[in-house]
KOLKOLKOL-547450 format. One line per field, with one value per residue (C-alpha): x, y, z. Coordinates in nm, 4 decimals, decimal comma. Layout:
N
u <- (X:...)
v <- (Y:...)
w <- (Z:...)
This chain:
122
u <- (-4,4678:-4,7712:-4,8841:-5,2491:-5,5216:-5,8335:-6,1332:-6,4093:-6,7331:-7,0765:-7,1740:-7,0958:-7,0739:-6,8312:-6,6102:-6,6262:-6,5502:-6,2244:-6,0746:-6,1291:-5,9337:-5,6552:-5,5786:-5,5870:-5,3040:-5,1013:-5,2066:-5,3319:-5,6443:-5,9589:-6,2567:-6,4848:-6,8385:-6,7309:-6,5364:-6,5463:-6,4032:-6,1371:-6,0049:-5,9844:-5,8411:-5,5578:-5,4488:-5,2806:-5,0289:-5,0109:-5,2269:-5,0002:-5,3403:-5,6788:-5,9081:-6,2677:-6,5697:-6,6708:-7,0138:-7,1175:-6,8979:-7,0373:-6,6837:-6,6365:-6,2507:-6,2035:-6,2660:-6,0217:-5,7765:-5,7573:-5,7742:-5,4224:-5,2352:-5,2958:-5,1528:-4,9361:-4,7497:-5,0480:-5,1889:-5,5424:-5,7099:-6,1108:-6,3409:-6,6522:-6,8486:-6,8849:-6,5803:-6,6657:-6,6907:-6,6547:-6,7461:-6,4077:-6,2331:-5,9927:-5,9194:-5,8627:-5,6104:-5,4455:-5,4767:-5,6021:-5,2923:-5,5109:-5,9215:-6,0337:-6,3328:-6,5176:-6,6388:-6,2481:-6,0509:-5,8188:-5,4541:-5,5455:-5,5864:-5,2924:-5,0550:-5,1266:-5,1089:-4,7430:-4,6463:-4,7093:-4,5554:-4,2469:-4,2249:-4,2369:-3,9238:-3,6834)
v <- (10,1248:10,0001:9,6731:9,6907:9,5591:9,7518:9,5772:9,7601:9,6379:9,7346:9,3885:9,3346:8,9368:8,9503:9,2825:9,0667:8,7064:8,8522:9,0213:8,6707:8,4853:8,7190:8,7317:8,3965:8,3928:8,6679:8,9806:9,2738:9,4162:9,5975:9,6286:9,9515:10,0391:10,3654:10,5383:10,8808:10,5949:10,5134:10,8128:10,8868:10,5865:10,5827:10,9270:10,7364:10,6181:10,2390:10,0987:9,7942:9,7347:9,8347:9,5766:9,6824:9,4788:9,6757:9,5240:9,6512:9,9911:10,2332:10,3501:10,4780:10,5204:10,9053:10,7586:10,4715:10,7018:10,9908:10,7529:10,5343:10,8633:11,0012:10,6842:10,5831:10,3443:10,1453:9,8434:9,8504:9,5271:9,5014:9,2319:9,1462:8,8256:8,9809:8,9294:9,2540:9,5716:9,8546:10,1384:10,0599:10,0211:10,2782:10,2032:9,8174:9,8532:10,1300:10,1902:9,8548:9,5917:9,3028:9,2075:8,8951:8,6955:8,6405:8,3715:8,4294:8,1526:8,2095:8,0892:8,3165:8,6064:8,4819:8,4745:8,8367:8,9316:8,7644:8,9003:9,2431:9,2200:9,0835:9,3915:9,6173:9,4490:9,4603)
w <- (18,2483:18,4737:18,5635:18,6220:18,3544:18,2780:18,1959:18,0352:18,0369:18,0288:18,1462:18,5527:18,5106:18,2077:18,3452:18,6867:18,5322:18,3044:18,6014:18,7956:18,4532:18,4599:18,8697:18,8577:18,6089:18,8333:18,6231:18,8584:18,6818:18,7705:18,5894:18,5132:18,3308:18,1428:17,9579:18,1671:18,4544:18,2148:18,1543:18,5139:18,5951:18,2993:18,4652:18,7577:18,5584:18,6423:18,3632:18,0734:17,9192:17,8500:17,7400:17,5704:17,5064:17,1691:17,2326:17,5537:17,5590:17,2524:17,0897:16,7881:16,5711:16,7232:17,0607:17,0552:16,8627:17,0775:17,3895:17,1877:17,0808:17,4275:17,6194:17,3615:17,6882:17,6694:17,5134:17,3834:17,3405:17,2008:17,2714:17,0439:16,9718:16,5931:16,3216:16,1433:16,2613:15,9381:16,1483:16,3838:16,1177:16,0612:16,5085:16,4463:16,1755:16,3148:16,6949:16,8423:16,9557:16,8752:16,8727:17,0748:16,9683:17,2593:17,4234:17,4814:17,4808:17,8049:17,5959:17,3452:17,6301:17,8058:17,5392:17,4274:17,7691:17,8198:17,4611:17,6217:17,9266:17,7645:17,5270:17,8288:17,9717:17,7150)
């Protein structure tokens, strides 16, 4: 199982300021703009986590589910400022780990991280 974080962002300052949170807290991430990046980057097989700002990053349920059952090692995690999103979801209920209200609160972040990394040990 990897290690490494990804961040996905549309948005340099956010993609750049959750990378910052989590290093800070000992979690090796790195942050990207796309989703053609993503899938290039999940191929090296070192990725625990992908987290997705929903409002920056245009996905839809067929993305996020091929992009789960594909990588079915790794954690997906979405971001959004909005509580509802009906057109995700069939991808929330099913193939996302869990949704984080942004501005994010960094316990919240920090305890689904750890929660994660503590499944991949046992």
């Amino acid at each position: 199982m990897g290690s490494t974080i990804v961040v996905l962002d549309a948005n340099e300052c956010q993609r750049h300021n959750l990378c910052q949170l989590l290093r800070e807290h000992h979690c090796p991430s790195e942050s990207l703009k796309t989703l053609k990046e993503l899938n290039r980057r999940i191929a090296e097989n070192d990725v625990l986590a992908v987290i997705i700002d929903i409002d920056t990053v245009a996905v839809d349920n067929r993305t996020i589910r091929d992009l789960t059952l594909q990588n079915p090692e790794i954690y997906f995690f979405c971001l959004s400022e909005g509580r509802f999103h009906p057109e995700l979801e069939d991808a929330i209920c099913y193939h996302i780990y869990a949704c984080i209200n942004k501005p994010i609160d960094p316990d919240e972040l920090l305890f689904w991280i750890g929660s994660i990394q503590k499944e991949g040990e046992t």
